[in-house]
C-alpha positions, 0 to 999 in steps of 0.5 A: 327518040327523045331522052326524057328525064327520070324527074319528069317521069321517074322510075325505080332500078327496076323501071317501074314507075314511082309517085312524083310526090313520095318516090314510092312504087305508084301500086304502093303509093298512099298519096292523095289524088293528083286528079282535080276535085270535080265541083258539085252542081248546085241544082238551079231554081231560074225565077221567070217573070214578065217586065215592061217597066223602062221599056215604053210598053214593049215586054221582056221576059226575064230569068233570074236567079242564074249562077253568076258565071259568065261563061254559062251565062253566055252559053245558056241565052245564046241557047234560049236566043236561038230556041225562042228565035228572039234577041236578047242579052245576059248580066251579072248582079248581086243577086246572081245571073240574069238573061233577059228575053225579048218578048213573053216567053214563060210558057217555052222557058218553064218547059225548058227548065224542067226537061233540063233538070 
């Protein structure tokens, strides 16, 4: 069996468990939670549109006004790539996240977003 030490968990003479940040008893502990503060989502108002300018006539529908987190960026066209069965690619700019979408696909993407909500 492993021995460990009373600093990693510590207890009082009486083997009860103690906060590791004031020594007290954890049932009369006033210590504010160890737990992380969990993030408020911000509800998201994504901007659909059309665009063909740069792309020699060919059309791409674009998502705009995404949060600028990569990782949900990611996430989020990979999804819209598969439900839409089209390619496509995700950025961050100044203003926020965007995903583009090749071909028209508003119609499928308004849908989308409001059963997400």
């Amino acid at each position: 069996m492993i021995d460990i030490p009373d600093f990693v968990y510590p207890k009082d003479p009486d083997g009860n468990p103690l906060c590791p940040r004031c020594k007290k008893v954890v049932a009369q502990c006033q210590c504010p939670s160890l737990e992380p503060i969990k993030q408020k989502t911000l509800p998201i108002k994504p901007k659909i549109r059309l665009d063909k300018s740069g792309r020699r006539g060919k059309v791409v529908t674009l998502i705009e006004a995404l949060p600028r987190n990569e990782a949900y960026l990611k996430d989020l066209s990979k999804k819209l790539k598969v439900k839409t069965g089209s390619g496509g690619t995700f950025y961050v700019n100044d203003e926020g996240g965007s995903i583009e979408l090749q071909g028209d696909h508003r119609e499928m993407l308004v849908e989308f977003f409001r059963d997400k909500k």
